[in-house]
C-alpha positions as CSV (number, residue, x, y, z in Angstrom):
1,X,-46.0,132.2,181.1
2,X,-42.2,133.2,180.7
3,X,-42.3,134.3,184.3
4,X,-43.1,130.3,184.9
5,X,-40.8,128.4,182.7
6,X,-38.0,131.4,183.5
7,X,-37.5,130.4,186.9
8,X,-37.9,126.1,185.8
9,X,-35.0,127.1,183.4
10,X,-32.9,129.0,185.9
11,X,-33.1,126.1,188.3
12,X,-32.3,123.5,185.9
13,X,-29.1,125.2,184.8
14,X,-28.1,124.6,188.4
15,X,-29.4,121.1,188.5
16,X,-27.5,119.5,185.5
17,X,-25.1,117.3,186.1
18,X,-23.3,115.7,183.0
19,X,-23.0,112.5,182.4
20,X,-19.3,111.0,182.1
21,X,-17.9,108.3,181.4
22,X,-17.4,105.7,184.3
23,X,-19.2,107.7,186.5
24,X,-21.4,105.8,189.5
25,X,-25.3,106.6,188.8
26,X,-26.8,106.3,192.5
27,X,-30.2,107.3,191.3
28,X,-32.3,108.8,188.6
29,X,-34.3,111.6,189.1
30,X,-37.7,112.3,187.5
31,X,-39.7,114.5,187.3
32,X,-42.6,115.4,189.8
33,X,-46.1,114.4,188.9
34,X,-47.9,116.6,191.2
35,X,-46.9,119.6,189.1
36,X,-49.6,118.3,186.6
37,X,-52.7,120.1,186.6
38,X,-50.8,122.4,188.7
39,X,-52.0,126.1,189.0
40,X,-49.1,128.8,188.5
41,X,-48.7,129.9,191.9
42,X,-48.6,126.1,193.3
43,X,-46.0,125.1,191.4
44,X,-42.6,124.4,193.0
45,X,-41.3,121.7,193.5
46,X,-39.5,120.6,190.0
47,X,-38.0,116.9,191.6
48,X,-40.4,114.2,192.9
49,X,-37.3,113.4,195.9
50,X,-34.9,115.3,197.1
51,X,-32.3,114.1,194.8
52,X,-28.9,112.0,196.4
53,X,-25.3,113.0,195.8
54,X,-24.8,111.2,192.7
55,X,-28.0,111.3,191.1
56,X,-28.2,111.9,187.1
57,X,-31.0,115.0,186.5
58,X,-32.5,115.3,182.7
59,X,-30.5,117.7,180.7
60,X,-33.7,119.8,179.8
61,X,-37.6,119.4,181.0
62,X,-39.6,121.4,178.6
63,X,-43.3,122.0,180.2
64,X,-46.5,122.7,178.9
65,X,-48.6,125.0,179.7
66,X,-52.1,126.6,179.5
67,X,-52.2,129.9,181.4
68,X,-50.0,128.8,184.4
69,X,-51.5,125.6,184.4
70,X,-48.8,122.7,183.5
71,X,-50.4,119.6,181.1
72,X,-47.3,118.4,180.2
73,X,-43.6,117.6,180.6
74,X,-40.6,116.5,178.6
75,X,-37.6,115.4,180.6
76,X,-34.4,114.6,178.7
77,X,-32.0,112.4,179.4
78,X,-28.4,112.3,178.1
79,X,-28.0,109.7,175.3
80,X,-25.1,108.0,176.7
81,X,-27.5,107.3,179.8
82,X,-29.0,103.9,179.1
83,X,-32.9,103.7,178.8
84,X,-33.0,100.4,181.3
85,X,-32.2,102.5,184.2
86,X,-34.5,105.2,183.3
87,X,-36.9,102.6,182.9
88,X,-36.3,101.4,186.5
89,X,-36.8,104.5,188.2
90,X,-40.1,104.8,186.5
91,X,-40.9,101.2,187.6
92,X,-40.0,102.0,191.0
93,X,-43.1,103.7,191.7
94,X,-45.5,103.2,188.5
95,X,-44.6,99.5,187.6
96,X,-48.3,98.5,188.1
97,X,-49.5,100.8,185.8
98,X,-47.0,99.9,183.3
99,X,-48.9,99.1,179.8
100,X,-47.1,95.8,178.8
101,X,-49.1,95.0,175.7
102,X,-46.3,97.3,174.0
103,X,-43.9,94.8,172.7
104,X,-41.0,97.7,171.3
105,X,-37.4,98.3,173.2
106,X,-37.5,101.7,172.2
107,X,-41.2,102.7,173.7
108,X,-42.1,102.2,177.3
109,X,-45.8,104.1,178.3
110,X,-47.6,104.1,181.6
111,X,-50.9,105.0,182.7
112,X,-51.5,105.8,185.8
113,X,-54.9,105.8,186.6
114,X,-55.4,106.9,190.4
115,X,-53.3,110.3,189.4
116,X,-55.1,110.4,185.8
117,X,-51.5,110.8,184.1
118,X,-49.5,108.9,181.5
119,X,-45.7,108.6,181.1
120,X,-44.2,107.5,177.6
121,X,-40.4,106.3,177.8
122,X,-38.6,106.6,174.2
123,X,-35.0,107.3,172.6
124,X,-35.3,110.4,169.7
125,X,-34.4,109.3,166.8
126,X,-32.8,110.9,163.6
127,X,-36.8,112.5,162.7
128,X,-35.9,113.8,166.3
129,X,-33.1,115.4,165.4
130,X,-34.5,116.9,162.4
131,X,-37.0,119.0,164.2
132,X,-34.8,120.0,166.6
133,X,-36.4,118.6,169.6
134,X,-33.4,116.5,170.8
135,X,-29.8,114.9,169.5
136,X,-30.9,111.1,168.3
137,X,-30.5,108.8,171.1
138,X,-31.4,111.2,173.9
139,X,-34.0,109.7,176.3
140,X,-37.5,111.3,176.5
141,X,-39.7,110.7,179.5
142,X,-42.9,112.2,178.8
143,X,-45.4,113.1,181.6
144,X,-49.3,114.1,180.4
145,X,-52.1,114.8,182.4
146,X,-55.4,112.8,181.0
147,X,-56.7,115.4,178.4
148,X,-54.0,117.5,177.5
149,X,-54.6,120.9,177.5
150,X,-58.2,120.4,177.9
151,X,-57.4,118.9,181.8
152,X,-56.3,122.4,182.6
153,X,-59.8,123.9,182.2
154,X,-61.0,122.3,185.6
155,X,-58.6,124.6,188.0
């Protein structure tokens, strides 16, 4: 597994760009899907585009795996990078899938049927922080193949 999430790291050390102040967001990138359910040695391509000049790249994805098989992923976002545009970008490409019934600012989820995924959109909070999985206010986009861990077991 570390010779997976080695490389993932390596590249995303590369990838971050920090968010200042005043500075023009041209795009957002997200994660790629396809790496869901994705077998170790078919697994390459971190972005879903090829990301533009000024694009804004999550600080961290943390994956989950199930040997070499990736279930899940955690992007996150910088807190000062407001959720309405991360929203957007998701929207671009899974707004019919988007589950409105879920009337909170700070929770956005989607299922996406056809690809048998979900995405979850939320801000950590200070129970966040606590655990150590991110500074509150930083922007979590979850990915998670139907099943968890269990959705592995078919490759």
């Amino acid at each position: 597994m570390r010779k997976i999430i080695a490389p993932f790291m390596l590249f995303l050390s590369f990838a971050y760009l920090q968010l200042t102040r005043g500075q023009v967001i041209d795009h957002i990138v997200l994660p790629n899907p396809k790496l869901l359910r994705c077998v170790s040695s078919d697994c390459y391509q971190l972005w879903s585009e090829t990301p533009e000049s000024k694009a804004v790249f999550p600080k961290q994805v943390i994956v989950d795996t199930d040997q070499g098989c990736i279930y899940g992923m955690t992007a996150l976002y910088d807190k000062s990078l407001p959720s309405d545009l991360i929203k957007s970008a998701i929207e671009e490409r899974y707004k019919q899938w988007s589950l409105e019934e879920i009337k909170s600012p700070a929770l956005h989820l989607w299922r996406v049927e056809p690809q048998k995924f979900s995405i979850q959109l939320s801000v950590a909070d200070k129970a966040d922080e606590k655990r150590s999985l991110a500074e509150a206010g930083t922007k979590l986009v979850i990915y998670i193949a139907f099943g968890g861990k269990s959705a592995c077991s078919a490759h």
